[in-house]
Kinemage of the C-alpha trace (Angstrom):
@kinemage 1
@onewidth
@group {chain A} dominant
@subgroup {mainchain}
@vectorlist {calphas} color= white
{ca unk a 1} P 0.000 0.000 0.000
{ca unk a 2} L 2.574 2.281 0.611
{ca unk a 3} L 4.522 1.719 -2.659
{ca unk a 4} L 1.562 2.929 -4.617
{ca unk a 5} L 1.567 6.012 -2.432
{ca unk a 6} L 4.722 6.664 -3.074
{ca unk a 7} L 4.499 6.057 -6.910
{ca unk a 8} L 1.653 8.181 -6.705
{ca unk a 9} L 3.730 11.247 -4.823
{ca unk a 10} L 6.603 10.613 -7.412
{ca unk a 11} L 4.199 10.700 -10.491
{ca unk a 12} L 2.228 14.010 -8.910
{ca unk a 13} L 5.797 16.186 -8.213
{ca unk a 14} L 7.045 14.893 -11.769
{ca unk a 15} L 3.339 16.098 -13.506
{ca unk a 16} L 3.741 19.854 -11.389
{ca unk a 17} L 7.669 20.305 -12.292
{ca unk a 18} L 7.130 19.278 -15.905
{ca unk a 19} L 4.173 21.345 -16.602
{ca unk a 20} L 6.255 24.521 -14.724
{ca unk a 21} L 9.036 23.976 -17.356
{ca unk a 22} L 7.406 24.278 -20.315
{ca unk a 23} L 6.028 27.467 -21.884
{ca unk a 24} L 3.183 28.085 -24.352
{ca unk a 25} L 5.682 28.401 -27.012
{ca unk a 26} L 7.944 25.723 -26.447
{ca unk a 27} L 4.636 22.996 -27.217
{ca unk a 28} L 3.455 25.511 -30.209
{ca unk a 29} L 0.701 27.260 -28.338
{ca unk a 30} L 0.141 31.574 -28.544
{ca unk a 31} L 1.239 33.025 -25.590
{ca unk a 32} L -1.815 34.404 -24.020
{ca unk a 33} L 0.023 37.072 -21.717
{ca unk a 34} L 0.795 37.305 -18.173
{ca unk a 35} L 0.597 34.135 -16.155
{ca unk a 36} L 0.718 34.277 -11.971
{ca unk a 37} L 3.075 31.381 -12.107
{ca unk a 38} L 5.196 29.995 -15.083
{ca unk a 39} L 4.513 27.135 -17.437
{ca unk a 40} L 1.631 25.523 -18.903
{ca unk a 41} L -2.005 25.791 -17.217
{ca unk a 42} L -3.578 22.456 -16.448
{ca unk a 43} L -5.801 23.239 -19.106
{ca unk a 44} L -2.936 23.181 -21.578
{ca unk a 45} L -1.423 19.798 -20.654
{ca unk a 46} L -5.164 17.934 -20.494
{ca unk a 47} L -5.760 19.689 -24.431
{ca unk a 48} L -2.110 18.660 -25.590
{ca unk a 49} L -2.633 15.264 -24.584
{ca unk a 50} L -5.989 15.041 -24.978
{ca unk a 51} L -7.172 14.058 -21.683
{ca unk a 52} L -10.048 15.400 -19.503
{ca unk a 53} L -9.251 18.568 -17.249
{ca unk a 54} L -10.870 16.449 -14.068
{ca unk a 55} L -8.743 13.702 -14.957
{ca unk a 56} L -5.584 15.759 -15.169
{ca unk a 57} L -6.300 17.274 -12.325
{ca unk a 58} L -6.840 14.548 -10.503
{ca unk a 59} L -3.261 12.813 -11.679
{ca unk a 60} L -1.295 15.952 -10.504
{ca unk a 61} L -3.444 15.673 -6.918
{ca unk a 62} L -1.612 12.289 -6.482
{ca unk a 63} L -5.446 11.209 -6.014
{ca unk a 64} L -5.889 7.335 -5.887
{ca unk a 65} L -7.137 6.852 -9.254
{ca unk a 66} L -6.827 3.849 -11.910
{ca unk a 67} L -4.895 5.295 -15.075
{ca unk a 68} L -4.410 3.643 -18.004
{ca unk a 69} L -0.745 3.482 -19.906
{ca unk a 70} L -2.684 4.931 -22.735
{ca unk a 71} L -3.092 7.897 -20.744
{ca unk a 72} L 0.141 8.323 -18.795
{ca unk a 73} L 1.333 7.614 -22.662
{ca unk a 74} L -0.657 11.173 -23.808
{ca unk a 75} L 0.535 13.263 -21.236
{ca unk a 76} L 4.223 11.911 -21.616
{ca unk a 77} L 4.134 13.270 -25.331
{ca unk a 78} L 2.555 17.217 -24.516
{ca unk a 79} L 4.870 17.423 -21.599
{ca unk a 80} L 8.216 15.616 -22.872
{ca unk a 81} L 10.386 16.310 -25.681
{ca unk a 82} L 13.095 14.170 -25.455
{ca unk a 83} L 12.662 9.994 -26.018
{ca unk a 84} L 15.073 7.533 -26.969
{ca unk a 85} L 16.151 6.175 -30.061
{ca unk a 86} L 13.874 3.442 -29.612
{ca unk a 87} L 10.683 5.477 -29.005
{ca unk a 88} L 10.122 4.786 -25.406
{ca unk a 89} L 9.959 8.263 -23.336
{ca unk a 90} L 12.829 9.020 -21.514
{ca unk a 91} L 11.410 11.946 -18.843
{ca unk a 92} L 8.811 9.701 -16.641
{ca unk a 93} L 10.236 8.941 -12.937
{ca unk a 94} L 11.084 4.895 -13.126
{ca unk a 95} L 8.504 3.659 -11.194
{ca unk a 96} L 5.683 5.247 -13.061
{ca unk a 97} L 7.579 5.208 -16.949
{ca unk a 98} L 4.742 3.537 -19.065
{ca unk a 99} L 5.590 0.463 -21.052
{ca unk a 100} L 4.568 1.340 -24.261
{ca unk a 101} L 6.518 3.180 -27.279
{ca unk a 102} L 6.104 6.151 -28.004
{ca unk a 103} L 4.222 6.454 -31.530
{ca unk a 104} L 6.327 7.183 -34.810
{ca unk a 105} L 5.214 10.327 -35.169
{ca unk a 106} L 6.508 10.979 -31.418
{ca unk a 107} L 10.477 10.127 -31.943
């Protein structure tokens, strides 16, 4: 019980760091002025990746919620630029990196 706790604390501190790295421009977004706090809005990262707000949300909460790798999959490719030679993503923490490659179109 406490290992999925933890994964869950690892995976909600990776979501909040990412998301405060990246800018509007650096995904290919207009800048839409001032900002209180830097990076993306939540609201960025669930429309990049194509995942609900709520569910988002509820991700960078560390809430105990049932994600699918098709999902931690989307919101590796809006918030992470970099990924190995053989497609899988190279910026999730190790105990939460999905399984899956990243598509073609993603390398």
């Amino acid at each position: 019980m406490q290992v999925r706790g933890h994964r869950r604390d690892e995976l909600r501190d990776f979501l909040m760091t990412r998301r405060a790295r990246l800018s509007p421009a650096d995904v290919g977004m207009p800048d839409a002025g001032r900002r209180r706090t830097p990076g993306l809005r939540r609201e960025e990262v669930a429309v990049l990746a194509g995942v609900g707000l709520s569910w988002y949300t509820w991700l960078e909460q560390g809430r105990e919620i049932n994600v699918s790798g098709s999902v931690l999959d989307a919101i590796s490719r809006a918030c992470c630029s970099a990924s190995r030679s053989d497609g899988t993503s190279t910026c999730w923490p190790a105990s939460t990196r999905p399984s899956c490659p990243l598509p073609r179109m993603w390398r």
